[in-house]
N, C-alpha and C positions, 0 to 999 in steps of 0.2 A: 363784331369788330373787336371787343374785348378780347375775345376767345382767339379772335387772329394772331394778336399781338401776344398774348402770354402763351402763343406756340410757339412764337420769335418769328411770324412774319410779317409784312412791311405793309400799311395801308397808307393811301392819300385822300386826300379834304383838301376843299377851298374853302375861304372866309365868307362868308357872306356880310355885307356890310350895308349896301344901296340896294339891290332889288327887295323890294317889299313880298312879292307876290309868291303863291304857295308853289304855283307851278316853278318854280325855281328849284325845287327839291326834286320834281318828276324828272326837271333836264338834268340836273345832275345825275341820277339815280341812268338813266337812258345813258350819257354820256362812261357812264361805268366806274364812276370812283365811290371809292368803297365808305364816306362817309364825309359831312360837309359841319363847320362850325358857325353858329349864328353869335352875329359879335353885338353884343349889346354895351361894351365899352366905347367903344368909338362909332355908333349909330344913332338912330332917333327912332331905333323900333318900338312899339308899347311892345307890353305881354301878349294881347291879343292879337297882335301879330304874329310873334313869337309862337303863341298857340297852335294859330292856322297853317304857319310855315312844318309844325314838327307834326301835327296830323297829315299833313300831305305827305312829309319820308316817311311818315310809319308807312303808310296805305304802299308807296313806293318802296318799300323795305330797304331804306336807307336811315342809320344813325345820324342822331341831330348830336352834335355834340356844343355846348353853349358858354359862351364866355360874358360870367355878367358883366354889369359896371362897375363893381368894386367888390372887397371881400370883407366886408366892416359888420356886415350880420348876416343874422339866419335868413331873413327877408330876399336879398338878393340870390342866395346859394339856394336855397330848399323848393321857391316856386317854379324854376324853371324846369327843375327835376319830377313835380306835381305837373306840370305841363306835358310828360312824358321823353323830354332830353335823355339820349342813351349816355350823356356825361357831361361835366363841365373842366372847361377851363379855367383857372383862378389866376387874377390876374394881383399884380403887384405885392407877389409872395417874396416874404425879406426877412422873418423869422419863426422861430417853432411854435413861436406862441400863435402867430398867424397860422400855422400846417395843422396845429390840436383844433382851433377853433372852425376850421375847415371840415375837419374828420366828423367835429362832434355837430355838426349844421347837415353834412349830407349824406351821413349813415344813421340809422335807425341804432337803438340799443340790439346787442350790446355792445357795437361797438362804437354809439355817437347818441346824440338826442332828437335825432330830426323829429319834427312833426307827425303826428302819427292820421296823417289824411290818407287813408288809402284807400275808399272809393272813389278815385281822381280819375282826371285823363290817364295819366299814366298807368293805371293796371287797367284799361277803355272800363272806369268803373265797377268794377267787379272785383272791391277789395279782398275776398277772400279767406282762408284762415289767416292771420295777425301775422304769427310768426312766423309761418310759411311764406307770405305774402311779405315781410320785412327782412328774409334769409336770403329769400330771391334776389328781391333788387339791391341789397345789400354785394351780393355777388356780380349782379349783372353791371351795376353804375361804375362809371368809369371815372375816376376824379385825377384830373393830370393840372401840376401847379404849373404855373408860368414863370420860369429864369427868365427875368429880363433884368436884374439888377446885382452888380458887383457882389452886393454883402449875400444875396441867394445863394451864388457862386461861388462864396467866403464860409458859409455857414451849410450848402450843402449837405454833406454827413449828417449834420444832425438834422437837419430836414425831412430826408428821405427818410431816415430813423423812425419816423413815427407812422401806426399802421394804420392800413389806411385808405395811403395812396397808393396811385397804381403809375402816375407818369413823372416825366417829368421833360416840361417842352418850353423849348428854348424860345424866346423874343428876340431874334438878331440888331433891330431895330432899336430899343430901348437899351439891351444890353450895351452895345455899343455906344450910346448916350451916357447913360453909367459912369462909363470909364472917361467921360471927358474927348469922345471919340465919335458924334453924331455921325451916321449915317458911312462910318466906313467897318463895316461888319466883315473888311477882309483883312482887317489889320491883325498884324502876328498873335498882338495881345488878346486881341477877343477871339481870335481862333485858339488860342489857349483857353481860355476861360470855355468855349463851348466842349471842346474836348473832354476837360474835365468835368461836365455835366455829363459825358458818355461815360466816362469812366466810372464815377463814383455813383450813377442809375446801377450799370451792368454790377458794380459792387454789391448794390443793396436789395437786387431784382423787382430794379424797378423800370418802367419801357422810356426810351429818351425819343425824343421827338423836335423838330426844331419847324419852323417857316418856313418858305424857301417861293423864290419869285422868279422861277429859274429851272428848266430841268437840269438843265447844267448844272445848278447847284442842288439840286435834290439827288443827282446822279453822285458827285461828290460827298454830302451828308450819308447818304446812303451805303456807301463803301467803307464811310465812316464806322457805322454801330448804327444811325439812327432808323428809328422802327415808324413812327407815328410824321406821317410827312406834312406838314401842311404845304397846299403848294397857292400860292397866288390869292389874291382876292379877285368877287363880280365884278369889281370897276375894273382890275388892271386885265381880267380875261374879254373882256368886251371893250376897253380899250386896243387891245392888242389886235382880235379881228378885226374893229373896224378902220384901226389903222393899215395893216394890212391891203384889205379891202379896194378904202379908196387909193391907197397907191396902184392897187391894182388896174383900178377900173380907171385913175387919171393916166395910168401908161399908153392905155388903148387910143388916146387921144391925138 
């Protein structure tokens, strides 16, 4: 997935949020998108959830990408990576000093301090040579902040400045809160404000990415610059067939 996006082309993910179960990863993987996010900010997953759900996309050769509950230490950032996550998302990014302490939690020296567990899940136990085994996933992990907040989008430049990262992915939702503007992510001003998170990624080669609950608006983002899709969450895809559905099946009536 990594390697898709720094060719400049376009992958899509749903959130996962309420299905527990591992085969959730198999239907995605079958259903064909190219990688799915486990949301540990707004869920009640444990780890060993989390565990089970990212060994079933490895086995399914699908990327887990993970968004803890918060970015306050190494704890939350470095285990889900030890779990095998092909990346995380950070959520409630608002300054550099936030972006450094990010860098230095989930990359190995030289270029961070992560923890040095590498006969984990994530290399299936077979730490390997040290520094071989710390260049690799150093290269391979994907770390994308989360704009979801005015000053992100204020302070930008110097965010993306720091190396490191590799995204940077929009929160329509919150951003939009932000601004004193809950829940209307089409207003001029936050379509400004997204824009320039395309523009000043594409400045500093870094991949822009936003949410989207909508192909319609993925089709729109898309046309935009942005690379990394998120599209929908489990509740609102399994809301939508079985709303669907029984409309269907009350028509026949």
């Amino acid at each position: 997935m990594k390697r898709t996006l720094k060719d400049g082309n376009v992958v899509f993910g749903p959130m996962v949020s309420e299905v527990r179960s591992p085969g959730i990863a198999v239907l995605f993987a079958q259903a064909g998108f190219d990688f799915f996010f486990i949301d540990l900010e707004h869920s009640c997953f444990s780890l060993e959830t989390v565990s089970d759900m990212i060994l079933a996309a490895r086995a399914a050769d699908i990327p887990v990408i993970v968004r803890p509950s918060n970015r306050r230490s190494a704890e939350y950032l470095s285990r889900p990576l030890d779990l095998g996550a092909a990346g995380l998302l950070i959520p409630q990014i608002r300054t550099r000093e936030d972006v450094e302490n990010v860098v230095q939690w989930c990359r190995y020296q030289p270029l961070g301090e992560r923890g040095m567990g590498l006969s984990r899940q994530h290399t299936f136990f077979q730490g390997g040579d040290a520094l071989n085994t710390m260049g690799r996933l150093n290269e391979e992990i994907l770390i994308a902040l989360q704009i979801e907040h005015k000053d992100a989008v204020e302070n930008l430049p110097d965010l993306l400045s720091v190396p490191g990262i590799d995204a940077a992915f929009v929160g329509p939702a919150d951003l939009s809160a932000s601004f004193g503007k809950p829940g209307k992510s089409d207003d001029p001003q936050i379509q400004s404000a997204i824009r320039r998170v395309i523009e000043v990624s594409e400045a500093n080669g870094i991949i822009p990415g936003i949410h989207t609950s909508s192909a319609g608006k993925a089709k729109f983002w898309l046309a935009k610059g942005m690379k990394m899709i998120g599209f929908c969450t489990d509740i609102k895809l399994i809301q939508r067939i079985c709303e669907a559905s029984v409309q269907e099946l009350r028509a026949t009536l």
